[in-house]
Structures are given as C-alpha cells and as structure tokens.
C-alpha positions as CSV (number, residue, x, y, z in Angstrom):
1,X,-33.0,-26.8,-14.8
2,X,-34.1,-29.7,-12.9
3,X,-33.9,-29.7,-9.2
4,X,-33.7,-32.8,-7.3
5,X,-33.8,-33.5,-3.4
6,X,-32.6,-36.7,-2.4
7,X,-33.2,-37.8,1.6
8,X,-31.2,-40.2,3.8
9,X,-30.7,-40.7,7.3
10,X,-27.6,-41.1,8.8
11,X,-24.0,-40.3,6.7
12,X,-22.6,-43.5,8.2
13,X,-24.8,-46.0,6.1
14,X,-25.9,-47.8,3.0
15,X,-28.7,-45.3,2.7
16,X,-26.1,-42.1,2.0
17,X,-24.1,-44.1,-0.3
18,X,-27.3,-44.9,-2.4
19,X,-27.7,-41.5,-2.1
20,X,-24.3,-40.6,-3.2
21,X,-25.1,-42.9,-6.4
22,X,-28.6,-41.5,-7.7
23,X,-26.6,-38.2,-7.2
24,X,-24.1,-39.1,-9.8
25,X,-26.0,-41.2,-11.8
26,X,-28.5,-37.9,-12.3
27,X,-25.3,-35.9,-13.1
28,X,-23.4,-38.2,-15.4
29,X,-26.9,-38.4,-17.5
30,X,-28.0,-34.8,-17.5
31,X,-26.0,-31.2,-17.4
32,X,-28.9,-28.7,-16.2
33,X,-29.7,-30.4,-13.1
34,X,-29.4,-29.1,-9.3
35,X,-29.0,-32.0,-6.6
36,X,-29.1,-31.6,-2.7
37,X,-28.5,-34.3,-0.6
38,X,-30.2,-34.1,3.0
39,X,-29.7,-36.0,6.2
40,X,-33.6,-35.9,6.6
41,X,-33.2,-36.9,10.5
42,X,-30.4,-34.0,11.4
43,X,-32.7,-31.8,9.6
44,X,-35.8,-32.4,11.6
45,X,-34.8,-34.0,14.6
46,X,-31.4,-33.7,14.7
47,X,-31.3,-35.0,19.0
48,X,-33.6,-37.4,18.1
49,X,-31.6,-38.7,15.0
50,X,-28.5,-39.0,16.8
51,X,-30.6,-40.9,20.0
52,X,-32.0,-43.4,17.2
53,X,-29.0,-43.7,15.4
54,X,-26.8,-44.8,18.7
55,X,-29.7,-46.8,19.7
56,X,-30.0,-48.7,16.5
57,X,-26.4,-49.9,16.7
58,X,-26.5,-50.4,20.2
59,X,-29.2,-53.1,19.2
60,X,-27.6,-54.8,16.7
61,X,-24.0,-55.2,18.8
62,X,-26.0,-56.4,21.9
63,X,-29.5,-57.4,21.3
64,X,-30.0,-58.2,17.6
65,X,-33.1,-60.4,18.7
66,X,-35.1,-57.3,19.2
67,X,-34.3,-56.0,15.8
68,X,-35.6,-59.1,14.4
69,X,-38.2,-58.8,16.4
70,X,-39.9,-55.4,14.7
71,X,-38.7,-55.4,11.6
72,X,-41.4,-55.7,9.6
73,X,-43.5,-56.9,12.2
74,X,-47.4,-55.9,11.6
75,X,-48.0,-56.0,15.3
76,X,-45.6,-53.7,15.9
77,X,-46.1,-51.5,12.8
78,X,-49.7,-51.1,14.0
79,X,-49.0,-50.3,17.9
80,X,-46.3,-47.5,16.4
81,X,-48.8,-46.3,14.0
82,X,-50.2,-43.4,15.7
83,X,-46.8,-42.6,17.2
84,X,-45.1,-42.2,13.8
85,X,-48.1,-40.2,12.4
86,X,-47.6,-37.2,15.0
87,X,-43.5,-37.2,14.8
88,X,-44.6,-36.8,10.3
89,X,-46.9,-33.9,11.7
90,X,-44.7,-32.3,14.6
91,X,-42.1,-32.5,11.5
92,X,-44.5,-31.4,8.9
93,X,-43.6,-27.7,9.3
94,X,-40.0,-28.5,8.8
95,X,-40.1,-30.5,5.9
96,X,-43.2,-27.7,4.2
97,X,-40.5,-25.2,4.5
98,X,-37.9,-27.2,2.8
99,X,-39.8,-28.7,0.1
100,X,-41.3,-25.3,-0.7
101,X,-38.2,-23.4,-0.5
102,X,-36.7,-26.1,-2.7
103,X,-40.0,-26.6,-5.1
104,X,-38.2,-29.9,-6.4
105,X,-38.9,-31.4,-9.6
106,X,-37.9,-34.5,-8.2
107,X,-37.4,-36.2,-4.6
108,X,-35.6,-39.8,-3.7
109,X,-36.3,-41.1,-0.5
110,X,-33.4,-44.1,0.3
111,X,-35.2,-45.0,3.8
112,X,-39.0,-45.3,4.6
113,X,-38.5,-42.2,7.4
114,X,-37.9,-39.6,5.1
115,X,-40.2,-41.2,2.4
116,X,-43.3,-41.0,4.7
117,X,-43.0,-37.7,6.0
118,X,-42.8,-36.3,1.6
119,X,-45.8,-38.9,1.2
120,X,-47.6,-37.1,4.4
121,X,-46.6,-33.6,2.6
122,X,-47.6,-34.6,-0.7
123,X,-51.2,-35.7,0.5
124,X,-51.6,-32.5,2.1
125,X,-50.2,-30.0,0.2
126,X,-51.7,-31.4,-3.5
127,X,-47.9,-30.5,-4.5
128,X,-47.7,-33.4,-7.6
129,X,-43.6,-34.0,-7.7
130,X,-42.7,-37.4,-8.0
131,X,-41.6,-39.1,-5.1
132,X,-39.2,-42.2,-5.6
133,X,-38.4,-44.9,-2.5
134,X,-35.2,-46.6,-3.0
135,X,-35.0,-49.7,-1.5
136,X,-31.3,-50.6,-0.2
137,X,-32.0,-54.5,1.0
138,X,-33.8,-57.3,-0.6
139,X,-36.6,-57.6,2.0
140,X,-39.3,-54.8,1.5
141,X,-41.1,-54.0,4.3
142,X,-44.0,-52.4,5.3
143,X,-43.0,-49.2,6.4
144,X,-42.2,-48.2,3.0
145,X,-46.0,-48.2,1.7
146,X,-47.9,-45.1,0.7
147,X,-50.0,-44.6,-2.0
148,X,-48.4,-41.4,-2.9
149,X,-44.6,-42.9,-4.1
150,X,-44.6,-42.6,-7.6
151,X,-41.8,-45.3,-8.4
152,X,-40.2,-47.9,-5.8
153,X,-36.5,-48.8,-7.4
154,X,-36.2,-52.3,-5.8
155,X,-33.1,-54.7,-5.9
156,X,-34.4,-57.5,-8.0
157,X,-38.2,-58.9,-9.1
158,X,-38.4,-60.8,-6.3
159,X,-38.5,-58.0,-3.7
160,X,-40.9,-56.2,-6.4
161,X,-43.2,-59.2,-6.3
162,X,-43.4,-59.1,-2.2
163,X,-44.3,-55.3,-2.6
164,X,-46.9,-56.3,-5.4
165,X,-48.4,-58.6,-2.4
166,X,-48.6,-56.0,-0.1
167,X,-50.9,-53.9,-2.5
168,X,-48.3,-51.8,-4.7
169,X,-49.1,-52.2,-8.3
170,X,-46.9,-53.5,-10.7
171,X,-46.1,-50.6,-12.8
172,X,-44.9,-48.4,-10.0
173,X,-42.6,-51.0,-9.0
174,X,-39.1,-51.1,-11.0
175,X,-36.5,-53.7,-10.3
176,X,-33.4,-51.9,-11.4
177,X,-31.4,-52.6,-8.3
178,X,-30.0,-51.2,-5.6
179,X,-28.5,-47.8,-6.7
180,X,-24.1,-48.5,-6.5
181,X,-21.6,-45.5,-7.6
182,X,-21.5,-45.7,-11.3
183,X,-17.5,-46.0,-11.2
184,X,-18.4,-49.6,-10.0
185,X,-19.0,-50.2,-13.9
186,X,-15.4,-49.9,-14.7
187,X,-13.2,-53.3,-14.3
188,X,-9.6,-52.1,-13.0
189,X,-6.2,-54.7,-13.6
190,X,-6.1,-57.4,-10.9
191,X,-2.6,-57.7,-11.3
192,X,-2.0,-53.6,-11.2
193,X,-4.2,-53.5,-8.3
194,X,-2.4,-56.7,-6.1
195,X,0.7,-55.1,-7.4
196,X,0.1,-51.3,-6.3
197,X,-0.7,-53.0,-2.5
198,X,3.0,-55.2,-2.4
199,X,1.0,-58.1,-2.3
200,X,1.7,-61.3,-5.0
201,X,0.0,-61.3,-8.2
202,X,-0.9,-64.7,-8.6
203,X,-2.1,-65.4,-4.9
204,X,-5.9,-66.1,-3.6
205,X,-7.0,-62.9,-2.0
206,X,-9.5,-62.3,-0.1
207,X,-11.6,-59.0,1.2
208,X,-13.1,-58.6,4.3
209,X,-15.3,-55.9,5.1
210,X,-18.5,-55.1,7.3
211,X,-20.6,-52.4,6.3
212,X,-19.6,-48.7,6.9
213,X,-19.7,-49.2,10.2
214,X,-17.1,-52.2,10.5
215,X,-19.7,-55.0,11.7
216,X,-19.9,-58.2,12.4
217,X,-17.2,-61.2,12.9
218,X,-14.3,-59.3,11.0
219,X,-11.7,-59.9,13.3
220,X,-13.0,-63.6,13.8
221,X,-12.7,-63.7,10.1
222,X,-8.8,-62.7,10.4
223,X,-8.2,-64.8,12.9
224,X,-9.8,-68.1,11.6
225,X,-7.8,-67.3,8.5
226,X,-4.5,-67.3,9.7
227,X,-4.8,-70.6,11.6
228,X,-5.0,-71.8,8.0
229,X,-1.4,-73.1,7.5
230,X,-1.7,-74.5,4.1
231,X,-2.7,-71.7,2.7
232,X,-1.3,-68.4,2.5
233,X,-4.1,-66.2,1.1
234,X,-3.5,-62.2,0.9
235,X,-5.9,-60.8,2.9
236,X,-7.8,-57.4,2.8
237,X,-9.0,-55.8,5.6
238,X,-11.5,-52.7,5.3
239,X,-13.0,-51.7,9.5
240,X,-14.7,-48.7,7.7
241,X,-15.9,-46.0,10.8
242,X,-14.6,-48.7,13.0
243,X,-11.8,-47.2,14.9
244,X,-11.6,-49.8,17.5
245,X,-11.7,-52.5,14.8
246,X,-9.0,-51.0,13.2
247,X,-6.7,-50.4,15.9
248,X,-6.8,-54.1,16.7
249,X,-6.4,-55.1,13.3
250,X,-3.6,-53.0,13.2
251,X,-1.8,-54.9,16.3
252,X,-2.7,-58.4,15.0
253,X,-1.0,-57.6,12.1
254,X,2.0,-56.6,14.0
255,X,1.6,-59.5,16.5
256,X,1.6,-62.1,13.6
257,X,4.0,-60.3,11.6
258,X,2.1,-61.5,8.1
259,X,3.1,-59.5,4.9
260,X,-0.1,-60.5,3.8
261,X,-2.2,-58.5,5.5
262,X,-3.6,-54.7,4.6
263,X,-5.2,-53.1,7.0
264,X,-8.0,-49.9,6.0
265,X,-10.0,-47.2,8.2
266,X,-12.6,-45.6,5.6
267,X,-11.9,-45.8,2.6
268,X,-13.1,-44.9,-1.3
269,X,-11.6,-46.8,-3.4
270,X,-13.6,-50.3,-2.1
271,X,-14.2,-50.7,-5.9
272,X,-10.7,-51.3,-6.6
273,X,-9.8,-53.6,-3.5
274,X,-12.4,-55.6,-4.8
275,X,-11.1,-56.3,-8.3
276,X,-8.3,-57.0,-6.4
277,X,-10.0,-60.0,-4.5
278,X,-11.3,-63.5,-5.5
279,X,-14.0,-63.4,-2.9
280,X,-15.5,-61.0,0.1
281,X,-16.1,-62.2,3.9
282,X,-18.6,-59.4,5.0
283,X,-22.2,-59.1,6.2
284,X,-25.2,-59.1,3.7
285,X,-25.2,-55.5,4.0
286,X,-27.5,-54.3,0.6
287,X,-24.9,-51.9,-0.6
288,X,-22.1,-53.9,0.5
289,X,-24.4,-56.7,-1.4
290,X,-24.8,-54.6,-4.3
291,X,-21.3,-53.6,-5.0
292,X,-19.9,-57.3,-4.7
293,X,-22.1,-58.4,-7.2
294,X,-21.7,-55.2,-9.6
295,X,-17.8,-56.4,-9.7
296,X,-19.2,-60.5,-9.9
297,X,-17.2,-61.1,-6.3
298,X,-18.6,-64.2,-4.7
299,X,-19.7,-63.4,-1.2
300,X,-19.2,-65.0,2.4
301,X,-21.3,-64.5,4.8
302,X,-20.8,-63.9,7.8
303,X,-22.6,-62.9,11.2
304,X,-25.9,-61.3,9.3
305,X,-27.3,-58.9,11.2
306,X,-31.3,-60.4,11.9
307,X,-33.7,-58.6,9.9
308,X,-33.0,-57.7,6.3
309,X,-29.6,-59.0,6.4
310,X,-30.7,-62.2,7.0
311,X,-33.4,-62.0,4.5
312,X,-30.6,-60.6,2.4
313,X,-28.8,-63.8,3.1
314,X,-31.2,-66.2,1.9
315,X,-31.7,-64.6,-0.9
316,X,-28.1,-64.8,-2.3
317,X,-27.9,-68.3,-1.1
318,X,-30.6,-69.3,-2.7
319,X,-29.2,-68.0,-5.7
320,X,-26.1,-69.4,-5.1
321,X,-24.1,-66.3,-5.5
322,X,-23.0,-66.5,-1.6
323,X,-22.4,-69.1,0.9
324,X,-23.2,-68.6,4.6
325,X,-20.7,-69.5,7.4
326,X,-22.3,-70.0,10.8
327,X,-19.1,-70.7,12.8
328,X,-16.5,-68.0,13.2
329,X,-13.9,-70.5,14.0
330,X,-14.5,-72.8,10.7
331,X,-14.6,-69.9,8.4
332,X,-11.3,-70.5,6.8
333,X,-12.9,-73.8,6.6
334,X,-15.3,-72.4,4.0
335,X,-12.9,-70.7,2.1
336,X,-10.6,-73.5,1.4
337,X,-13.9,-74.9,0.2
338,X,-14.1,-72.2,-2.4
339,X,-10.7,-72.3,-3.9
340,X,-10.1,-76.2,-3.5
341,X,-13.2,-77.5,-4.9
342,X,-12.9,-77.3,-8.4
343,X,-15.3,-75.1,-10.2
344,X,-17.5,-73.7,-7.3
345,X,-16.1,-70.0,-7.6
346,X,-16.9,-70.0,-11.3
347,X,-20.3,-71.3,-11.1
348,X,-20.8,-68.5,-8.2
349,X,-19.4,-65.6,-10.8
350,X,-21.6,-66.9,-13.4
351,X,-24.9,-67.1,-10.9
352,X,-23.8,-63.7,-10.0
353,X,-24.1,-62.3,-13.5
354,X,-28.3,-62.6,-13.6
355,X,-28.4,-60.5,-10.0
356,X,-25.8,-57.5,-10.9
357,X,-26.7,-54.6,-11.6
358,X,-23.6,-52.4,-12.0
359,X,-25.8,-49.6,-13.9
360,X,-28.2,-49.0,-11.7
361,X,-27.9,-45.6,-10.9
362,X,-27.9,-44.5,-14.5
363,X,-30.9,-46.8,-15.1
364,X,-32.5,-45.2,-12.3
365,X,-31.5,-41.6,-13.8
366,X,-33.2,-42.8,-16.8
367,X,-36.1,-43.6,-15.6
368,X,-37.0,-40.4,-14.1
369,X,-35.0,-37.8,-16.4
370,X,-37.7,-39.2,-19.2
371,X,-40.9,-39.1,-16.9
C-alpha cells in the first residue's frame, strides 16, 4: 500500500481544493493507496496560522499594494530569510514526528510553506521520499525553490520556463497544470442544467464568482449588469464563504425583483453552474482559473488581486482566453461586447482549448504512481 501525505494551508483556499484533486486523482488511478490531507499551518502553528490567515485577507481587502509589494520580491525574500529558517526549525520537531509516524511514500506540498519545511526535513533527516510542489497560479515564485522537490507540477510551460530561469532544471519541472477535481472532465446538458435552476434555456448566462472566499467586485458585477436594459442575461451568483456577500446579494435580488438572478453561499457543484454559463466574471484566482478553462468558459476579469492574480491576468489575456475589465461600472459594457460582437466568444473557447487541462489530476497521479 502506498501512503501519501498531501499539505495545504488554510481549508478556505485554492491550495485545499488542489489538494482535494491530487487526492482523488491518486484514488481514481490506484486501489491500495492511503491519503491524508493536512492543514500544515493548524498543525504546527495553529495561532499563528489563524493570525496569518486573517492577516492575509485583511491585506488584500484594504492594502493590496503591500501584497504586491512582497510577493516575490528578492529584497524581501532575503531580509525574511533567516526568519523563515528558524519558524522550519522551531517546527522541525512537529513535522519529524509526523512524517515519521506517517513514513510516506509520497508527499505533495500545494503552497511553498509546507513544501520548505518537508525540503528542511528531507535535507536533514536523508529520508529519500519524493516531495512534489504544486503550483496553484501561473507566476512561480521564489519561495517555492529547494533543491530537494523532486517534481514541481506547474500550470503551463511558460511558468515552467520562469522556474527553469531561477535554476530548477528542466526535467523536474512538469507542466501538467494546475490540479482541478477530476469530475470537471465530464460535460453536463446546458439545457438540463438552465432548466433544473427555472431559468430560460436559450438565454446568455452568465456566472459570477470570486474565489472561495467571495472576492473582489462581485456585487459591482451584479449591479453594472442590471443597469443593462437591453439585455436580459441570467445571472449566476456564487459569494462562496462570503456571508456578508451573500446576504446582500440575497436583498438585491429581492430589491430588483429579477427572476433572473440565483443567488449561492458555498457550494460543490461549481462544475455544473458552469456548463450552465456562456462566460464567468470572477477574479484570476488559479483554481477558479483552472476550472473555467477545464469546462472552455471564457473569463472576465475582474478586480485581480495584485500579485499572482495579476500575473495570472496577463497571462490569460495574452492568450486571449480572458478579457480584463478595469471599470466596475462599464462591466456590462464588456459583456455586451462578448455576445454582440460576432465571433469573439468562439475564438476565446477555441484559444481556451491549448491552456485546459481538465485531466490534470490524473496526469499528475500518473506521474508519480509510475516513479
């Protein structure tokens, strides 16, 4: 029997659903296999984790400039070096008792955190497992680089190429994309779908989502969109965790009295609103990324958060399988660009097709199930 540890850091995240996916993806593709998924932060810092996790989306609500600022900044990876280094060895006795009670075969790390702290182990201990980094956005940076990760899964060549320039070789680096439930493979009925929610068959519909969290200019999205009086799209509206988001939602919709509007909380079944949609307003999330273009859904973007979003961002615009809106009040503006001008959403679907990766998670099973 194979046993497999796979690390994230916060349930709440794009990280834990990647997590999630290996974890099926290793299931679906072998039968004697043991998985355990663990919070890496709650596990070895767990006041600490919850102080960084409140802090992180406290920056991105109110000071996204600073998160811009340090991600992936060398300056600031070198002043934290020497900080970072004694939280991996105050945590080193933590994660020692875990990996050896565990004695994996395998361990995924889906952030750098955890994946430093199994590097640190593995240095130490000689232990020889391999030790996989799963990338979740399109901008690698350089807190993921030790010399001890076997295989770096990475969204697309590109990102592999910026790793290569940072001094990964090549043939650790594997472009098989960012790891999406495996049920994103399977293409449900528009028609069933639209029809299972009341909404018209045959009418433009859009979804708009941000992140597990419910980020960004959702409600700006909603808003802009009914202003729109030629149009009468069905609209789609997922606030994730968001319980503020979805309260207010909840009494727009009531305020407005539109029949075409569905309001969600947290849902699982995101797969199927989006077979039900002809395009997605959301962040550049890389999961949310990931899944939209493992269903071929073109993308609006809205409100990336600075960082990897917005290196997200330019990546699908340059490959013209997303358009960036940069004024909440024009963005149903933008979408009566899509639908009116003839062609544009099929050129987007077919741009799409090089960039999805809807088996990713079995490729990635593949890959180490036959090391």
């Amino acid at each position: 029997m194979k046993k497999v540890l796979i690390f994230y850091i916060s349930k709440h995240s794009g990280h834990y659903h990647a997590a999630s996916a290996i974890e099926k993806g290793l299931c679906e593709s072998a039968d004697d296999i043991k998985i355990e998924k663990i919070n890496c932060l709650n596990y070895t810092n767990p006041i600490l984790g919850k102080i960084i996790n409140r802090a992180y989306m406290e920056v991105i609500k109110k000071k996204p400039e600073i998160w811009e600022h340090i991600y992936d900044n060398p300056n600031f990876l070198k002043k934290t070096k020497k900080a970072r280094e004694a939280l991996h060895k105050f945590n080193m006795s933590k994660i020692k008792k875990l990996l050896n009670a565990h004695s994996p075969d395998i361990v995924f790390c889906t952030q750098a955190f955890p994946c430093g702290m199994v590097a640190d182990y593995k240095r130490t201990s000689g232990k020889d497992f391999p030790l996989v980094g799963v990338l979740t956005d399109y901008a690698p940076h350089s807190y993921w680089l030790f010399d001890e990760v076997d295989y770096y899964i990475v969204p697309a060549r590109e990102t592999g190429s910026v790793l290569e320039e940072k001094g990964i070789p090549r043939d650790r680096i594997k472009p098989l994309g960012i790891p999406v439930d495996p049920k994103f493979r399977e293409k449900h009925v528009t028609s069933k779908i639209r029809r299972s929610l009341g909404l018209d068959v045959d009418a433009s519909t859009i979804l708009i989502m941000g992140g597990t969290q419910g980020l960004g200019a959702m409600e700006e999205a909603v808003k802009s969109l009914l202003l729109d009086k030629k149009h009468k799209y069905q609209i789609l509206v997922v606030a994730g965790a968001n319980k503020k988001l979805y309260k207010r939602l909840n009494k727009l919709n009531i305020k407005t009295g539109s029949e075409n509007i569905r309001v969600f909380s947290y849902i699982d079944n995101v797969d199927e609103l989006m077979d039900a949609s002809d395009v997605i307003i959301s962040k550049a999330g890389g999961m949310t990324t990931a899944e939209s273009l493992a269903k071929g859904l073109p993308m609006l973007i809205v409100d990336p958060i600075p960082g990897h979003e917005r290196m997200n961002t330019d990546f699908l615009v340059e490959k013209k399988a997303a358009v960036e809106n940069k004024d909440f009040s024009k963005i149903h503006d933008d979408i009566n660009k899509l639908f009116d001008t003839e062609d544009i959403l099929s050129r987007m679907r077919e741009n799409i097709k090089f960039l999805a990766k809807p088996n990713s998670a079995l490729d990635v099973a593949k890959l180490v199930l036959e090391r």
